[in-house]
C-alpha positions in Angstrom: 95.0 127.2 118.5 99.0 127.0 118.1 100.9 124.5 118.2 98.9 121.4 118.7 100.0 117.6 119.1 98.6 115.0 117.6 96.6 113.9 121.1 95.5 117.3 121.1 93.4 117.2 117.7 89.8 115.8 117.4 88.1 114.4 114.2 85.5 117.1 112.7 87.5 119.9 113.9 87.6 122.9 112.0 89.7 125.9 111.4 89.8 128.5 109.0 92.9 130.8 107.5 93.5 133.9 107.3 92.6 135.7 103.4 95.0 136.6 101.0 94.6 138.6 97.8 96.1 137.8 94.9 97.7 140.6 93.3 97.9 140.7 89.0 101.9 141.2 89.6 102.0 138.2 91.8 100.0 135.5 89.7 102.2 136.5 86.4 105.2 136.5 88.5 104.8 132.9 90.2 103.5 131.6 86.7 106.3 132.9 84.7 109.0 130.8 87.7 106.7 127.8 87.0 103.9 127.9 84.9 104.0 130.0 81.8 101.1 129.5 80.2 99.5 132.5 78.2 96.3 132.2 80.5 98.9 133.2 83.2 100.8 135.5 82.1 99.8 137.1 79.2 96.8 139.2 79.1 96.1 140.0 75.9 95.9 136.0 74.9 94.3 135.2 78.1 91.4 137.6 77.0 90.9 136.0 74.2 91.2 132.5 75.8 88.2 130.1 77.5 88.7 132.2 80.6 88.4 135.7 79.5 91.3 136.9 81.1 94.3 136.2 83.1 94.2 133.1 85.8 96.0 132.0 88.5 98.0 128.7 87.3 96.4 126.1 90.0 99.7 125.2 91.7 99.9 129.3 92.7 96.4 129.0 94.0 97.8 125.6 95.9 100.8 127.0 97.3 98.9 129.8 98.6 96.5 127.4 100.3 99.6 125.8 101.8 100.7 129.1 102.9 97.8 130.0 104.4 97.0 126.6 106.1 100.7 126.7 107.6 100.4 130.1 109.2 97.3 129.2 111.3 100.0 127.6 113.3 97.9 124.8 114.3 100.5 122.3 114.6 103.9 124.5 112.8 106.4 123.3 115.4 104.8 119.8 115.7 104.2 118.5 111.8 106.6 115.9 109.9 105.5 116.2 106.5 103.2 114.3 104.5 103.3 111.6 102.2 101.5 113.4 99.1 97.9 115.4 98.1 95.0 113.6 97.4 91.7 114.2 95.7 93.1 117.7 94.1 90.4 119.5 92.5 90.7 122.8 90.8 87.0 124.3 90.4 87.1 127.8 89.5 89.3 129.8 88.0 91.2 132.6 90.7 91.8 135.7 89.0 93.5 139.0 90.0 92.0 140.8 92.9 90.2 137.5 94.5 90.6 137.2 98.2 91.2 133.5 99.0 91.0 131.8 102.6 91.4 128.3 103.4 88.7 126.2 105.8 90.3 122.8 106.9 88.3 119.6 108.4 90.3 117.2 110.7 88.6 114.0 108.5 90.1 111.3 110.5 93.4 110.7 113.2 95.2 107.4 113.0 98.4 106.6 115.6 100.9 105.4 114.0 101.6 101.6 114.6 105.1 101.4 113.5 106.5 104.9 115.4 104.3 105.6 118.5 105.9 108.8 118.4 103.2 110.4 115.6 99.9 109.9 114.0 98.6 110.8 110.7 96.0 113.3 110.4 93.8 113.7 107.1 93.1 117.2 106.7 89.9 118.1 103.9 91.2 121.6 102.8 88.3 124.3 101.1 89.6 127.3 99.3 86.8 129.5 99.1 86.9 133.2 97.7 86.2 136.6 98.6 82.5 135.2 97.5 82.2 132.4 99.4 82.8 130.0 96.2 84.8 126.8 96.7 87.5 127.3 94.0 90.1 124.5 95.2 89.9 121.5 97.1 92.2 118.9 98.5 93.3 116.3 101.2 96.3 115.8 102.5 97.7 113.1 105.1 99.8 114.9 107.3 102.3 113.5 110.5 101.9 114.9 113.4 104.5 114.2 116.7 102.5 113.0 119.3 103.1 115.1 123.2 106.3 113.4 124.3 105.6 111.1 127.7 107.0 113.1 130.8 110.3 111.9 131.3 110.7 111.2 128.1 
């Protein structure tokens, strides 16, 4: 699917990412920009931390997803943003060498009232690994433009 409209979309419809492995370069490099925790981005601490070794910090592993989601290109040239994330959950850690993809579930569409122009679309996002374990989930409200009327 590419490029959908708002009218296009159906509750309980599914689509799933693309992987992406996450390299050990890669998850010290983003958490040193943003997140420099030792469990990040030193290994040597992070081995002897709760974890055992080095993690992804949990807004990599959500940026990623975000990535991901994006370049399905379900709706790229027709989204408007979105208000915020809800119901964030972090559930396992993501560690060097995981392969994550992301499986979405239209939850509900709602037309705008005030702008007839777009609905909002609650998306139930799954990041799973290369195992098939849920280690992220979240929901987002996103606008989408609705097809324009001919003539319009």
């Amino acid at each position: 699917m590419s490029d959908s409209w708002f009218d296009d979309l159906q509750a309980g419809q599914r689509l799933r990412s693309a992987g992406i492995t996450v390299t050990e370069a890669a998850l010290v490099e983003f958490a040193m920009a943003y997140d420099p925790q030792p469990i990040h981005v030193d290994a040597q601490a992070a081995a002897a931390g709760p974890y055992g070794g080095l993690i992804a910090s949990g807004i990599h592993t959500l940026a990623l997803a975000c990535r991901l989601v994006q370049l399905t290109k379900t709706w790229a040239a027709t989204c408007l943003g979105a208000p915020g994330i809800e119901e964030l959950r972090w559930l396992k850690p993501v560690r060097a060498g995981d392969t994550l993809h992301v499986e979405t579930e239209i939850r509900e569409l709602r037309p705008s009232r005030s702008r007839p122009d777009r609905g909002t679309v609650l998306l139930d996002h799954r990041v799973l690994n290369q195992t098939g374990e849920v280690v992220m989930t979240f929901t987002v409200p996103e606008f989408v433009a609705r097809r324009p009327s001919p003539g319009a």
